[in-house]
GUKOLMAR-178871 format. One record per atom (N, C-alpha, C): residue in one letter; atom name; x, z, y. Coordinates in Angstrom, 2 decimals, padded with zeros to 5 digits, always signed. Last residue first. Layout:
BEGIN
+------+------+---------+---------+---------+
! code ! site !       X !       Z !       Y !
+------+------+---------+---------+---------+
!    A !   CA !       X !       Z !       Y !
...
+------+------+---------+---------+---------+
***
This chain:
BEGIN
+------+------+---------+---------+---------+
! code ! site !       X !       Z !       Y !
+------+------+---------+---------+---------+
!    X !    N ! +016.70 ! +014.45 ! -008.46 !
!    X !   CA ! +017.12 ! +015.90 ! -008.38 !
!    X !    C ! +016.39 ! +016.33 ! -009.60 !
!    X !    N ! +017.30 ! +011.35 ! -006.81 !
!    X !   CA ! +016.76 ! +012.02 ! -008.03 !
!    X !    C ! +017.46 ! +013.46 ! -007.92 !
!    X !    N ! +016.51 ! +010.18 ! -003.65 !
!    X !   CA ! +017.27 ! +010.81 ! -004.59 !
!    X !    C ! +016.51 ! +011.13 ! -005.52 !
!    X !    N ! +016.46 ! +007.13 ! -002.09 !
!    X !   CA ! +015.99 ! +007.39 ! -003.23 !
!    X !    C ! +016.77 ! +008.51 ! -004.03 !
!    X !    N ! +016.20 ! +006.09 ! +001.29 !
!    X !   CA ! +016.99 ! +006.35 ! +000.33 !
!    X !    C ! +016.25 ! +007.10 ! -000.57 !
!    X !    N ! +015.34 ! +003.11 ! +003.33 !
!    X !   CA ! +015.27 ! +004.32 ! +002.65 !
!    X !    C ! +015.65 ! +004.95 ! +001.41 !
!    X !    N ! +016.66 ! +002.81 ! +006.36 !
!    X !   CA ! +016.40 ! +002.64 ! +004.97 !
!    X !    C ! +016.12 ! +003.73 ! +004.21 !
!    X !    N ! +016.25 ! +000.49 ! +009.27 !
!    X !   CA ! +015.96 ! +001.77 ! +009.05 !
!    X !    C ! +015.72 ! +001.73 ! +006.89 !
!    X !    N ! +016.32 ! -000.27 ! +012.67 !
!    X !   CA ! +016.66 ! -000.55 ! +011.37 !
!    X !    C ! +016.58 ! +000.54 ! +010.67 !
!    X !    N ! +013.93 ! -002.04 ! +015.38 !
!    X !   CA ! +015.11 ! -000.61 ! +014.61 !
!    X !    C ! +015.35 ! -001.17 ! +013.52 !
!    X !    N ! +014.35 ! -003.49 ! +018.80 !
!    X !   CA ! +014.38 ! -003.22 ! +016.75 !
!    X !    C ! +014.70 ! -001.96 ! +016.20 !
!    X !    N ! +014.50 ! -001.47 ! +021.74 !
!    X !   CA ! +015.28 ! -002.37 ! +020.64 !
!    X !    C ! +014.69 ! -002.28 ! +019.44 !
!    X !    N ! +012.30 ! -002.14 ! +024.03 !
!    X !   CA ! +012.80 ! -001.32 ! +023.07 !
!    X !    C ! +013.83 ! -001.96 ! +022.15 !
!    X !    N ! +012.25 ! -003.58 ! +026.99 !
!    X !   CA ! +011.42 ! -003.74 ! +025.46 !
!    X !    C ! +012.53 ! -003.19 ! +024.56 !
!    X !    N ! +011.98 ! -002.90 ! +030.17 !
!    X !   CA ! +012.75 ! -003.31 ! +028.98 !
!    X !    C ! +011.74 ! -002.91 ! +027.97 !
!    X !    N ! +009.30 ! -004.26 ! +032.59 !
!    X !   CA ! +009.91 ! -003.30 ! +032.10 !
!    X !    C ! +010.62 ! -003.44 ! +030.91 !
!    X !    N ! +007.71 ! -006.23 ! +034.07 !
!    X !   CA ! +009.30 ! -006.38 ! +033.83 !
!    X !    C ! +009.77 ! -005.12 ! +032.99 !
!    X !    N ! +005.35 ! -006.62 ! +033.64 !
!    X !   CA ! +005.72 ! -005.56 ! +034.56 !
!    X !    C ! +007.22 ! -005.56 ! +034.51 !
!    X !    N ! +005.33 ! -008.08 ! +031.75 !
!    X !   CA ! +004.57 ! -008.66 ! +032.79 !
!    X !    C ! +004.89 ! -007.91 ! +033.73 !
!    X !    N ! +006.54 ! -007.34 ! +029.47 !
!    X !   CA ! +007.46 ! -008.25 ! +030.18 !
!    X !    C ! +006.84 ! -008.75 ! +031.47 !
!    X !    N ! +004.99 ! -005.11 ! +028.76 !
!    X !   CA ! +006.12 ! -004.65 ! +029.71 !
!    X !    C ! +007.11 ! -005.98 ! +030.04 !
!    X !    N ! +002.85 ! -006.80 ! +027.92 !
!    X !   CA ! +002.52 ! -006.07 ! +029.27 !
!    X !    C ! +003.99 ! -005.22 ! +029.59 !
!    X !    N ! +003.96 ! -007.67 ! +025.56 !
!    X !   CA ! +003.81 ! -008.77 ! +026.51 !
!    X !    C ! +003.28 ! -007.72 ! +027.73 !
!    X !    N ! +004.48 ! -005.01 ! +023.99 !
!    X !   CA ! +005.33 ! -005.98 ! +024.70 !
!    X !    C ! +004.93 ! -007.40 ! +026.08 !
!    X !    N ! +001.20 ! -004.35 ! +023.83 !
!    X !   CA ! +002.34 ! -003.92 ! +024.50 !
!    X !    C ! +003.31 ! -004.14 ! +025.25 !
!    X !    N ! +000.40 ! -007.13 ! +022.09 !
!    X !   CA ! +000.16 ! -006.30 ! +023.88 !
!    X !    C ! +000.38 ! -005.52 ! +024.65 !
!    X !    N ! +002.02 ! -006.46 ! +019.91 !
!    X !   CA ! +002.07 ! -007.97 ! +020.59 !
!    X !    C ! +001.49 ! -007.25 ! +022.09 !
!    X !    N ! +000.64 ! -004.27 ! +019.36 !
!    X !   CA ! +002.36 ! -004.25 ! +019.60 !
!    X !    C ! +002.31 ! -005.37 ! +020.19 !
!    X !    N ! -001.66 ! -004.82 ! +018.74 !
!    X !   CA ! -001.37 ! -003.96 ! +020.04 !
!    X !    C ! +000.06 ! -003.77 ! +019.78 !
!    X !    N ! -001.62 ! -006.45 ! +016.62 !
!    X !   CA ! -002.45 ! -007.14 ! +017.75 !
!    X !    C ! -001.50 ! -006.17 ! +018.78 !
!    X !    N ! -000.73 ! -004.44 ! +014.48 !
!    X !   CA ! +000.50 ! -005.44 ! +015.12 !
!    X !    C ! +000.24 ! -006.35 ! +016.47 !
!    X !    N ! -002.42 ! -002.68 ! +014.43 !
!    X !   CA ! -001.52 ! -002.45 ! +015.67 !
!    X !    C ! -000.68 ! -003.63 ! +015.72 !
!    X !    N ! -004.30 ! -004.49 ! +012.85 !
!    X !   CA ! -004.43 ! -003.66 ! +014.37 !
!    X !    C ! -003.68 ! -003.52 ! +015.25 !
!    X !    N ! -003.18 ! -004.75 ! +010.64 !
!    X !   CA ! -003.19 ! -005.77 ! +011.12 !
!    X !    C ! -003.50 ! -005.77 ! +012.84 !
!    X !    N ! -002.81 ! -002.04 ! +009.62 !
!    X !   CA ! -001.38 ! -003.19 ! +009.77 !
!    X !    C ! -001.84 ! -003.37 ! +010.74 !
!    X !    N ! -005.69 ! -001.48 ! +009.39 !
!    X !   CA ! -004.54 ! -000.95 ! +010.36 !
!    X !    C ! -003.45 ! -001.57 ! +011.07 !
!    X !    N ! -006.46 ! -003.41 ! +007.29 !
!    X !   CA ! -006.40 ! -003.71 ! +008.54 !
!    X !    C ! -006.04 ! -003.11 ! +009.81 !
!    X !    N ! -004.91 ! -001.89 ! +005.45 !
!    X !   CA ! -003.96 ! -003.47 ! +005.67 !
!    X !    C ! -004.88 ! -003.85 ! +006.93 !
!    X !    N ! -006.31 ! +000.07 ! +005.40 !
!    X !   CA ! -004.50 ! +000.75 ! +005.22 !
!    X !    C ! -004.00 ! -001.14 ! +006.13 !
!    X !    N ! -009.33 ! +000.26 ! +006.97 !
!    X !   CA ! -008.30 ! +000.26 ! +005.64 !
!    X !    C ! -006.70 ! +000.20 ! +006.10 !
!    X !    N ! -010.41 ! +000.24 ! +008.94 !
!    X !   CA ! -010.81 ! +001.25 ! +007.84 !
!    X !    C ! -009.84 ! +000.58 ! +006.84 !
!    X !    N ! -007.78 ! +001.14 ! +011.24 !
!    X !   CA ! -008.34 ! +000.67 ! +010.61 !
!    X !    C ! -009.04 ! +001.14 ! +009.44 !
!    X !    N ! -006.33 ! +001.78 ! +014.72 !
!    X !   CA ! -006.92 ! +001.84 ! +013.52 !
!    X !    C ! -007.77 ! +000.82 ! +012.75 !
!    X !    N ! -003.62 ! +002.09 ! +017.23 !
!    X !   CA ! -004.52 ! +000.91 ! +016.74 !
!    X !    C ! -004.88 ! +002.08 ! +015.41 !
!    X !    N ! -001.49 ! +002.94 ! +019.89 !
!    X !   CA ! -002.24 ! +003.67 ! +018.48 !
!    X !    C ! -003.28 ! +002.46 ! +018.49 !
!    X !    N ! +001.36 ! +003.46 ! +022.05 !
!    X !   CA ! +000.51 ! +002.22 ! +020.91 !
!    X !    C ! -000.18 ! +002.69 ! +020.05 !
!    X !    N ! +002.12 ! +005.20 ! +023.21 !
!    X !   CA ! +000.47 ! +005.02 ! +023.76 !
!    X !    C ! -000.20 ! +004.20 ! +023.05 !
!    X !    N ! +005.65 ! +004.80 ! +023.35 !
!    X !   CA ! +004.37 ! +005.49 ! +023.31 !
!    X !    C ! +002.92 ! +005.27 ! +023.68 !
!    X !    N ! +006.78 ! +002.90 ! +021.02 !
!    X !   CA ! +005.88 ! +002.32 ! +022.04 !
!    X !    C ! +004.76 ! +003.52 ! +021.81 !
!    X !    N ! +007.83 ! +004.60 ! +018.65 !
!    X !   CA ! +009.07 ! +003.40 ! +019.99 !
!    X !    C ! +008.25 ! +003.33 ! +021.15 !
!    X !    N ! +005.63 ! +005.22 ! +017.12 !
!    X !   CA ! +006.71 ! +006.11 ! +018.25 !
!    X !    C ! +007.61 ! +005.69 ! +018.94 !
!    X !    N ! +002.82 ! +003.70 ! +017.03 !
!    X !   CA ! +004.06 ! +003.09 ! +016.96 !
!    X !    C ! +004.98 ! +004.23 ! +017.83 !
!    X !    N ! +000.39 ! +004.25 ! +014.59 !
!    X !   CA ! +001.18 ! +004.41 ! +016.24 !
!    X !    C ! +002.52 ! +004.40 ! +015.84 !
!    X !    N ! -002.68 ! +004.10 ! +013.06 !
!    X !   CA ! -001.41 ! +003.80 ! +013.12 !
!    X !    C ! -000.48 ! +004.16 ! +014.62 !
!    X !    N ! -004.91 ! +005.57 ! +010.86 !
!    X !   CA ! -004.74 ! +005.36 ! +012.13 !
!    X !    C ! -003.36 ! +004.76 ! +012.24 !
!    X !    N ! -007.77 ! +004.67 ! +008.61 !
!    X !   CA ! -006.47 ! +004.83 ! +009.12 !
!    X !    C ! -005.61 ! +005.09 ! +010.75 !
!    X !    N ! -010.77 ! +007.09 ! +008.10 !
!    X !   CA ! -010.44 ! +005.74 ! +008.92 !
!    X !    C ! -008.48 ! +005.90 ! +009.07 !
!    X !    N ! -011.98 ! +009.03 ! +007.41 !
!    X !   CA ! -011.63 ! +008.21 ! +006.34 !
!    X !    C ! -011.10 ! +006.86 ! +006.78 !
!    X !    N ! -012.62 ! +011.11 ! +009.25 !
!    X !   CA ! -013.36 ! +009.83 ! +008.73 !
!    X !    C ! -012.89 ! +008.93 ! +007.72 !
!    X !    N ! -009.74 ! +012.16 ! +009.56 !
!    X !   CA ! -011.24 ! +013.07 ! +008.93 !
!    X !    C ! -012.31 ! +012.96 ! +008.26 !
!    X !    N ! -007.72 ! +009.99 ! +009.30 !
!    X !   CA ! -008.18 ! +010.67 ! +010.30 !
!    X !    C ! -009.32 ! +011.60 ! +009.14 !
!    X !    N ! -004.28 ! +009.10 ! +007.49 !
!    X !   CA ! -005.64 ! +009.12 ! +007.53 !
!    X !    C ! -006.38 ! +010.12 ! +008.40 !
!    X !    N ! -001.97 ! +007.13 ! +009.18 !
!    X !   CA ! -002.09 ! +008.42 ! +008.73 !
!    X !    C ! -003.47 ! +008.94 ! +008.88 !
!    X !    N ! +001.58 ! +005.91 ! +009.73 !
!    X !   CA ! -000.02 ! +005.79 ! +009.12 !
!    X !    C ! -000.51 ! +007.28 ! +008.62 !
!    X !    N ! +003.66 ! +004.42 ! +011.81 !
!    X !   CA ! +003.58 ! +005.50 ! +011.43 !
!    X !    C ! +001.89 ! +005.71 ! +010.79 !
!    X !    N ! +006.10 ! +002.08 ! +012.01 !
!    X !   CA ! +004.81 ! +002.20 ! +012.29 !
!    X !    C ! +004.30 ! +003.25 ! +011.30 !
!    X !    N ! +009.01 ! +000.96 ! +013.85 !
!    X !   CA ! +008.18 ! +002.00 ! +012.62 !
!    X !    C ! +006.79 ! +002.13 ! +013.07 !
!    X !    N ! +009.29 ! -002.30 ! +013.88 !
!    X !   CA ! +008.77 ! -001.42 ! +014.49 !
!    X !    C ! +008.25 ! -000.71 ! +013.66 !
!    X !    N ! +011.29 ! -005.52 ! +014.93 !
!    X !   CA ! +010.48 ! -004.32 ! +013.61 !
!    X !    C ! +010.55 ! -003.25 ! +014.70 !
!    X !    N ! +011.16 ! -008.88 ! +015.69 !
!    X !   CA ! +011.45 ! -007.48 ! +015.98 !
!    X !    C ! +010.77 ! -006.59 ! +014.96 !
+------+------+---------+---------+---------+
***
């Protein structure tokens, strides 16, 4: 599954990440790759707590990005 994951430096110099599919998912890191590595822990615990509560699991997204020159 994919998941936008949204980054974005705090005051401290610490990353933060959150997932806008999965409101409440926010993980940080002091760096950009152990952010990654943060929320992907709390996306895995996300999902597995809405299959424990039965609740649906979001769909994938897909998503591209386009390159204009102007």
């Amino acid at each position: 599954m994919k998941f936008r994951v949204l980054l974005e430096r705090d005051e401290d110099g610490f990353y933060v990440a959150q997932v806008p599919e999965l409101p409440g998912c926010i993980s940080q890191g002091k760096t950009r790759e152990e952010a990654i590595e943060n929320i992907k822990d709390a996306i895995r615990g996300y999902l597995e707590s809405l299959k424990k509560h039965g609740e649906p699991i979001p769909p994938s997204i897909e998503e591209e990005l386009v390159e204009i020159h102007v």
